[in-house]
C-alpha positions as CSV (number, residue, x, y, z in Angstrom):
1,X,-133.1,-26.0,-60.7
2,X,-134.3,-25.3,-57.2
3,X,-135.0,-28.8,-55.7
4,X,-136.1,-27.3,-52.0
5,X,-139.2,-28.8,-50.8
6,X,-142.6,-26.7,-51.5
7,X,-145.9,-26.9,-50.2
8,X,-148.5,-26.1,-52.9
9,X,-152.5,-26.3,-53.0
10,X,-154.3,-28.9,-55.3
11,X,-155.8,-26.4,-57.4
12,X,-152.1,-24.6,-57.9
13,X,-151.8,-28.5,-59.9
14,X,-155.3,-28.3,-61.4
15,X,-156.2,-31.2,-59.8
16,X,-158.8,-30.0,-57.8
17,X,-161.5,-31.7,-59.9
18,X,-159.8,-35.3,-59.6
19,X,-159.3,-35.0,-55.6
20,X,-162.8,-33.9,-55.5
21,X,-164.0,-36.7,-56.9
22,X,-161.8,-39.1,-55.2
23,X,-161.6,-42.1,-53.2
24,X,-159.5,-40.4,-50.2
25,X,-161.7,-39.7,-47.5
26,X,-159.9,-36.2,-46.8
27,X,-158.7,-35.4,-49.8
28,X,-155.6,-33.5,-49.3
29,X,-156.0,-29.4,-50.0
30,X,-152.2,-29.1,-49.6
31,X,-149.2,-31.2,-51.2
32,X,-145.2,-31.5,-50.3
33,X,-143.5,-31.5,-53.8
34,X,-139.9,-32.0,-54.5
35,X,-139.2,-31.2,-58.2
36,X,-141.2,-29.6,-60.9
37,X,-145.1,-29.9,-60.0
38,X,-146.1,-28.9,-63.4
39,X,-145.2,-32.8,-64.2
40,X,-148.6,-33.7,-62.9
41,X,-150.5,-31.8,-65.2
42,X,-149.4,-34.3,-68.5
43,X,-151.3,-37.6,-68.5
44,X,-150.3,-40.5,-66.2
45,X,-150.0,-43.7,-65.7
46,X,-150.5,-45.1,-62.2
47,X,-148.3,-48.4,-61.2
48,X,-149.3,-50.8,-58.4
49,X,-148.1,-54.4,-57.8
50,X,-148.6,-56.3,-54.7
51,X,-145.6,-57.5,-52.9
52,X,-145.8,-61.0,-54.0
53,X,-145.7,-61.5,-58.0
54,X,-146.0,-64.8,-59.5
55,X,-142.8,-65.1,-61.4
56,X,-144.1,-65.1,-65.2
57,X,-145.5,-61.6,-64.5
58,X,-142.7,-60.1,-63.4
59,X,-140.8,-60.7,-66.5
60,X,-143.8,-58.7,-68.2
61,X,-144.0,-56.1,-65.6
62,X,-140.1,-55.5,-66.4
63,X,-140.9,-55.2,-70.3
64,X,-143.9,-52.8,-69.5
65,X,-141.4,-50.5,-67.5
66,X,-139.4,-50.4,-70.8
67,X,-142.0,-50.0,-72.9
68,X,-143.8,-46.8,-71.1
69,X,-139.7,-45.6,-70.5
70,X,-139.3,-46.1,-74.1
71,X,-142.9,-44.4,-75.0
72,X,-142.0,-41.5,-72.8
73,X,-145.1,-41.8,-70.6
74,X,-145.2,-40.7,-67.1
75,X,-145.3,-43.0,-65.3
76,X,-146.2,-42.1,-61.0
77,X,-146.5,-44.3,-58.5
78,X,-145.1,-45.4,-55.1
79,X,-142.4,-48.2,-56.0
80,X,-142.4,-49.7,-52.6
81,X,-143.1,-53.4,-53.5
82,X,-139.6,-54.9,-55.0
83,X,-141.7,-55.5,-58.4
84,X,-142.4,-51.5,-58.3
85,X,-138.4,-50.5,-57.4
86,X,-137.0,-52.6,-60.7
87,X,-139.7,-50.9,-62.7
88,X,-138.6,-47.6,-61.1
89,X,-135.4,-48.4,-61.9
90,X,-135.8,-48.9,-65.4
91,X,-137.8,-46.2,-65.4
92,X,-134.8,-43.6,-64.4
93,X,-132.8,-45.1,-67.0
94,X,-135.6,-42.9,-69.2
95,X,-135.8,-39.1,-70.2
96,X,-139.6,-39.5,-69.6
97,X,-140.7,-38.1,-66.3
98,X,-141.2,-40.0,-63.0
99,X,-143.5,-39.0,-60.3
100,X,-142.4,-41.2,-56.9
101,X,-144.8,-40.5,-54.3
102,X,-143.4,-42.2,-50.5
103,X,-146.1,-43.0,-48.4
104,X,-144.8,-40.8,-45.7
105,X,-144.2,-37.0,-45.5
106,X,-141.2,-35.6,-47.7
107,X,-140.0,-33.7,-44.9
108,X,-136.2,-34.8,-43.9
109,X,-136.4,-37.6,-46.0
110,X,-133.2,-38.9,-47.6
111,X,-133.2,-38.5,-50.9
112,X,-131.5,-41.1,-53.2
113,X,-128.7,-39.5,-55.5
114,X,-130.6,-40.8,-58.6
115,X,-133.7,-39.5,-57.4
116,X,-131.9,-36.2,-56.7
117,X,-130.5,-35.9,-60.2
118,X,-133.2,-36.4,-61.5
119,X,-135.3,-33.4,-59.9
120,X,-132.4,-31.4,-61.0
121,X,-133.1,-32.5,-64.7
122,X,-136.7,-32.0,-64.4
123,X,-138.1,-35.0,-64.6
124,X,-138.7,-35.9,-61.5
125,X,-141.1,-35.5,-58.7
126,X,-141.9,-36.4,-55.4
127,X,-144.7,-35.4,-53.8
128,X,-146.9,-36.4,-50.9
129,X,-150.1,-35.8,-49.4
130,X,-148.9,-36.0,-45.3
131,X,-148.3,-34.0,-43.0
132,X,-144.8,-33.1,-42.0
133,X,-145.5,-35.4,-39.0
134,X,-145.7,-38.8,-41.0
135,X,-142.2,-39.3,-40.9
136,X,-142.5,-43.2,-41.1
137,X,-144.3,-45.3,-44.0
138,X,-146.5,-47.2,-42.6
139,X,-149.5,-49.8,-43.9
140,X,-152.3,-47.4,-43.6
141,X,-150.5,-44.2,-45.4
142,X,-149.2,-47.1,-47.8
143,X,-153.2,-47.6,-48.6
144,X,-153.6,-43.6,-48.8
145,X,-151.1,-43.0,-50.8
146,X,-152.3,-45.8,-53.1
147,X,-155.9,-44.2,-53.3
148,X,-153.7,-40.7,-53.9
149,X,-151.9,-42.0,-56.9
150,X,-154.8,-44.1,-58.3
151,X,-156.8,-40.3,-58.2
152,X,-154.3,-38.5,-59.4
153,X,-153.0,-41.0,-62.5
154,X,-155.0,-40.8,-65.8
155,X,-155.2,-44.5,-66.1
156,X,-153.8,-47.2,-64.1
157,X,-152.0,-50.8,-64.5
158,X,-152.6,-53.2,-62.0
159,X,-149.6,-56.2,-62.1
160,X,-150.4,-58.1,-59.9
161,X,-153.4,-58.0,-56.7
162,X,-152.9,-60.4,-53.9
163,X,-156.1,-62.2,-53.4
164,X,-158.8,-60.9,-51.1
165,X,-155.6,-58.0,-50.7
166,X,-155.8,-54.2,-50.5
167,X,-154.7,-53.7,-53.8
168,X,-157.4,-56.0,-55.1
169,X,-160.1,-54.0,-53.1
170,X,-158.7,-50.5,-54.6
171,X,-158.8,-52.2,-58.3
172,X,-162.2,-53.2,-57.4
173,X,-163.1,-49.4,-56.1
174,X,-161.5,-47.8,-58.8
175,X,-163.7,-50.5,-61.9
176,X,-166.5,-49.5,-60.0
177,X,-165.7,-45.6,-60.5
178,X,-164.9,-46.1,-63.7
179,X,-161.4,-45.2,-64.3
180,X,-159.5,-46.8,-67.1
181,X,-157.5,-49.6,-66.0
182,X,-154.6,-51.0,-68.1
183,X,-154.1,-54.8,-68.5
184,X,-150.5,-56.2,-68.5
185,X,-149.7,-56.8,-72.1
């Protein structure tokens, strides 16, 4: 499989109708993929955890990984907390498909072997909404690319919000829109 980096329109992924209706402010026309884009077009589930967990839920969060791994549900998110990297990690131990979206642009970014193998196996994407000039993640992309992935996932499971933090305020936006938000089993 071709793994070359593409640039392809929201409506090319028949997402349109989700961007449009979105939290971003500028919801993006134009997406950097990496991998097979058709993996968007199955049902999601979108992952967040803030960066500090209380310990008994991260024993959960690891046993949710497994489960949706073991389920087979595509799973997309940014895994940038360290909760969010072991449940990526468990993750690629799957056959089920993984979308990573980097809060930053995919342009020269290294690519980790795993990650690599699996876009080759199609089951892996990356994508991202930014510009070829956000070359560094930083805490406002982080936020965007939050609000991108909460859009763009089917449902979403929250594992932990800091208090008063922004991942509370986006689980607070997206109740209020009414998407489906899964509770930690």
């Amino acid at each position: 499989m071709n793994i070359g980096l593409k640039t392809v329109s929201a409506a090319e992924l028949g997402l349109t109708k989700a961007l449009g209706a979105s939290l971003l402010a500028d919801a993006p026309l134009r997406l950097s993929v990496l991998g097979d884009p058709a993996l968007l077009r199955g049902e999601k589930v979108g992952l967040f955890c803030s960066v500090r967990c209380p310990g008994d839920l991260i024993l959960r969060a690891y046993d949710y990984a497994k489960k949706l791994r073991d389920d087979g549900v595509t799973v997309i998110g940014g895994f940038h907390s360290p909760v969010e990297k072991e449940c990526l990690r468990i993750l690629m131990r799957g056959t089920q498909p993984v979308i990573i979206c980097p809060a930053r642009s995919l342009a020269n970014m290294r690519i980790p072997r795993e990650w690599r193998q699996g876009i080759e196996k199609g089951r892996v994407l990356l994508v991202s909404p930014f510009a070829g000039s956000q070359k560094r993640a930083t805490a406002e992309l982080a936020q965007e690319r939050n609000k991108f992935v909460a859009t763009v996932a089917d449902r979403v499971c929250f594992i932990y919000t800091t208090p008063g933090g922004t991942l509370e305020g986006l689980a607070n936006e997206l109740r209020e829109a009414g998407k489906p938000i899964i509770a930690l089993p």
